[in-house]
C-alpha positions in Angstrom: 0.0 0.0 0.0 1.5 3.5 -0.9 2.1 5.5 2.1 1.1 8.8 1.9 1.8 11.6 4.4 1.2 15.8 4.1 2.1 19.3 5.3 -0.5 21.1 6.7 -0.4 24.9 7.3 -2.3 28.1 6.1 -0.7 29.6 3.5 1.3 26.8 2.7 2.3 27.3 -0.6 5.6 28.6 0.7 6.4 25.1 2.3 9.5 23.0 1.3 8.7 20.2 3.1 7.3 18.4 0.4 10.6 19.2 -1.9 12.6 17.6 1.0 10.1 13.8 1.8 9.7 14.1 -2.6 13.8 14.0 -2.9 13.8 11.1 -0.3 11.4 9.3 -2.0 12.8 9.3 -5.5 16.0 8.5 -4.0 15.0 5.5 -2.2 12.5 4.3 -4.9 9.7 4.4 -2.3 6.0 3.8 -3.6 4.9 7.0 -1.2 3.3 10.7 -1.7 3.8 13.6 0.0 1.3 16.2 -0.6 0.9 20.0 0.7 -2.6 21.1 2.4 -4.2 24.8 2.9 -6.6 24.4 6.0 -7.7 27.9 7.5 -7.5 27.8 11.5 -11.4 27.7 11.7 -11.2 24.1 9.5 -8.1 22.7 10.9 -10.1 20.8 14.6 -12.1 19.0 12.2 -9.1 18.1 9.7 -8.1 16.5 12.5 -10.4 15.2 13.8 -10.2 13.3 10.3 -7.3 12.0 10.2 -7.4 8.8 11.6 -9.8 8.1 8.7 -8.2 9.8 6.1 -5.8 7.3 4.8 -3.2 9.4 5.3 0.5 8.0 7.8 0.3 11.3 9.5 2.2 14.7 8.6 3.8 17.8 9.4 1.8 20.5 10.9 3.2 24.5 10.5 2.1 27.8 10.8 -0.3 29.1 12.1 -1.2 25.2 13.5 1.5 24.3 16.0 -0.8 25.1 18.9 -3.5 23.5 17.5 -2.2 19.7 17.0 -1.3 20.2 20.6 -4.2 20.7 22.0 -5.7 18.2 19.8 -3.1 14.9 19.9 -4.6 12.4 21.1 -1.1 11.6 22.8 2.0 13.7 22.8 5.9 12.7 23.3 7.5 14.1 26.5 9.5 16.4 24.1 6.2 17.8 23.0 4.8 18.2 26.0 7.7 20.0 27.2 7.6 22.5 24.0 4.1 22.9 23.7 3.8 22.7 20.0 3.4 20.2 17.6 5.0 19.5 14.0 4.8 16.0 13.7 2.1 14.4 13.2 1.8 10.1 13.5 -1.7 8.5 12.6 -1.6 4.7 14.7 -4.4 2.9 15.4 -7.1 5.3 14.9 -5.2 7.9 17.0 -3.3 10.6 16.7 0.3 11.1 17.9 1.7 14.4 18.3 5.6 14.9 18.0 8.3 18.3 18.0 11.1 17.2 16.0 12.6 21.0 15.6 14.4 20.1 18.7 16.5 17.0 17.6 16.3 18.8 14.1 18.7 21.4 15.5 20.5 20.0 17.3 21.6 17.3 14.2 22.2 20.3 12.3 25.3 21.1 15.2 26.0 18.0 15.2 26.6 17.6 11.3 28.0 21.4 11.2 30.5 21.5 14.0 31.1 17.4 14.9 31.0 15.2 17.1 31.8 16.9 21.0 31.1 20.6 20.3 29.1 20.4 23.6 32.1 20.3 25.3 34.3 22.5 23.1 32.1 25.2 23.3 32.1 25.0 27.1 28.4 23.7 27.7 27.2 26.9 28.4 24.8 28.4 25.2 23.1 31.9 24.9 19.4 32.0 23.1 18.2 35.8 21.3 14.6 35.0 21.4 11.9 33.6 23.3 8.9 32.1 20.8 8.6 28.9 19.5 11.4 28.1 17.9 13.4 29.3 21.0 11.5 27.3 23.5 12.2 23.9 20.9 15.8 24.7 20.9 16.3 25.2 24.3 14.4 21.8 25.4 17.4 20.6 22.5 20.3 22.2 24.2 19.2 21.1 27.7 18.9 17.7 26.6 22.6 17.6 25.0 23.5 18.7 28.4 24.0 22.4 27.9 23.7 25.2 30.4 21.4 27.7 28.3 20.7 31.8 29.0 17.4 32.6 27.4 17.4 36.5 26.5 14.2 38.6 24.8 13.3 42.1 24.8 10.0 41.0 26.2 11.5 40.2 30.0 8.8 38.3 31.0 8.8 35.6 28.0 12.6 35.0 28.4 11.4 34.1 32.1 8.6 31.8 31.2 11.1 30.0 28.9 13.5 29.5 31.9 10.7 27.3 33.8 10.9 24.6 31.6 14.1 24.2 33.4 15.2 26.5 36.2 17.9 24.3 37.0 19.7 24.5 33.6 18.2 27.6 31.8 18.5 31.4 33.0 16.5 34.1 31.9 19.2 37.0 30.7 18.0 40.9 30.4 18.2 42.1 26.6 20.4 44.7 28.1 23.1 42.2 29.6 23.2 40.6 26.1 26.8 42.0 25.3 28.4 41.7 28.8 27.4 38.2 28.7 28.7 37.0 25.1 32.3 36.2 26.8 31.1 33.7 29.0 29.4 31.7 25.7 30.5 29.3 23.9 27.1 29.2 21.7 25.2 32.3 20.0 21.8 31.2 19.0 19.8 33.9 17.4 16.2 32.6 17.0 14.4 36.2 16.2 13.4 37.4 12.9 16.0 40.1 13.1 18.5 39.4 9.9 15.8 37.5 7.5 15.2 39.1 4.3 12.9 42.8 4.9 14.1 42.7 8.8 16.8 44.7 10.0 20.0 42.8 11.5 20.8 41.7 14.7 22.8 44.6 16.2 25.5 42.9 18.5 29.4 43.0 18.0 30.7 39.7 18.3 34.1 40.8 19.7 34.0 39.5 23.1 32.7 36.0 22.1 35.4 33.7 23.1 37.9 31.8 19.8 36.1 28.2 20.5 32.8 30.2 20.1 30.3 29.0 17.5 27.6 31.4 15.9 24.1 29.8 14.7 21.3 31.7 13.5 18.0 29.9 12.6 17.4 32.5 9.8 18.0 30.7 6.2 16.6 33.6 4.3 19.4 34.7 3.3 21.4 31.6 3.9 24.2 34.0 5.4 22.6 36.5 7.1 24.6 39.6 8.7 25.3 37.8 12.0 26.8 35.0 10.1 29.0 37.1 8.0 30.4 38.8 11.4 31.3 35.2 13.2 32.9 34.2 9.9 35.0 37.6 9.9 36.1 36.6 13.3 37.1 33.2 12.1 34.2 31.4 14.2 32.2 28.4 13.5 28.9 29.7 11.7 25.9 27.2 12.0 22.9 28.5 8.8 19.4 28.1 9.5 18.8 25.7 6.6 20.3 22.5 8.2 17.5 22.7 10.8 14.7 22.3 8.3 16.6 19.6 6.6 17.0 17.4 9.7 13.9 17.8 11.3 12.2 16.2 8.1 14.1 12.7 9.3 12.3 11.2 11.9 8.5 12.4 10.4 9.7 10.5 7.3 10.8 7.3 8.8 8.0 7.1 11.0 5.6 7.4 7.8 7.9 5.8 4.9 9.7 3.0 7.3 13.6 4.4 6.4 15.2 6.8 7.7 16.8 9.0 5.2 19.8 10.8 5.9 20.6 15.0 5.3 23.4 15.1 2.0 25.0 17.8 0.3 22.6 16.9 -3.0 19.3 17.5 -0.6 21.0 20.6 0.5 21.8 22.1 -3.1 18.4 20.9 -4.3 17.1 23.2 -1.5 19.3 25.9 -1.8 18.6 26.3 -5.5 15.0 26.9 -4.5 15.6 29.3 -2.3 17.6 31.1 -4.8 15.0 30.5 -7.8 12.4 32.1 -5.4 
């Protein structure tokens, strides 16, 4: 039976998700579709309440929908639960399983960016620019790797409610204290808009970052965005935004498709050129 699995999100046109499951699928000579779906927010409860019925493996869920397939899962992982958000979606049994693979989707990004033990070459301790949801997924990701994590927003009060999920490991840092801090981190994470294509840049001199520093920005529109350009003046390790959507396609695919594909230069420039072509 041909497996077939979806993105759902509202607009979706913009998606690449289903360039990145159709490359996996040629490649492997899999007998499986991938398909994108527009469902406004006032259609999307009864979607998915659907689903189970629908033929359909499961999918990937975006904006605006995230909060949506939280509340509506008919069981969540513990790193789901911990986020908040959904963007996995696994159809078993007539239920619905709800997963957030943007946190191992990062962090396989550093891992395939900067190799194996950068945990401990950058010191363990990491500094996040941001406080929404892609913040609060990479955080639980750092945390889990073992890394001490400052959270820092120029709304004080989210950058606080991110330090809950683990007050033992994660500290909420004024905007303000921003550049004092940056020589006590070994990683720069900017999660914000600022540095996308039509947004200013991230304002922040990168002088006092320490020489084993690495730089990642979640951005990938541009793919080297001004914050990027300024670690690789310095002759730091800069991490792009792309590799996170690349990776945390993996485990959605082999829980719908039965392999587990892996993130190569060709799925990269077959992205990339997209990007560029847009």
């Amino acid at each position: 039976m041909t497996a077939r699995a979806f993105v759902v999100g509202h607009p979706i046109r913009h998606s690449r998700s289903p360039l990145i499951h159709g490359h996996w699928l040629a490649e492997h000579g899999l007998a499986g579709t991938y398909e994108r779906l527009d469902v406004a927010p006032d259609d999307f409860a009864a979607f998915f309440r659907a689903l189970p019925a629908s033929g359909f493996a499961g999918g990937n869920v975006t904006i605006p929908h995230k909060e949506a397939a939280f509340r509506l899962a008919d069981s969540l992982t513990e790193r789901a639960k911990k986020i908040g958000a959904v963007n996995t979606l696994i159809v078993e049994g007539g239920r619905v399983r709800g997963d957030n693979t943007d946190a191992p989707g990062f962090i396989a990004h550093l891992d395939q960016s900067l190799g194996e033990g950068w945990p401990e070459r950058t010191g363990g301790t990491a500094l996040v620019l941001g406080a929404g949801g892609a913040a609060r997924a990479i955080v639980v990701g750092l945390v889990e790797r073992g890394m001490r994590v400052r959270v820092a927003n120029r709304s004080p009060e989210r950058a606080r409610a991110l330090a809950e999920l683990d007050p033992g490991h994660v500290e909420a840092l004024a905007w303000e204290a921003v550049p004092a801090a940056l020589s006590e981190t070994g990683l720069l994470v900017n999660t914000t808009s600022l540095g996308m294509a039509g947004h200013p840049p991230l304002a922040l001199d990168l002088a006092p970052l320490p020489e084993r520093a690495a730089v990642a920005d979640i951005v990938y529109v541009p793919l080297e965005t001004p914050l990027l350009a300024a670690a690789r003046a310095r002759g730091l390790a800069a991490v792009d935004g792309l590799g996170m959507l690349l990776h945390q396609a993996v485990p959605g695919f082999f829980a719908w498709f039965g392999l587990r594909p892996e993130v190569t230069p060709e799925l990269r420039e077959k992205i990339v050129a997209d990007l560029v072509a847009r």
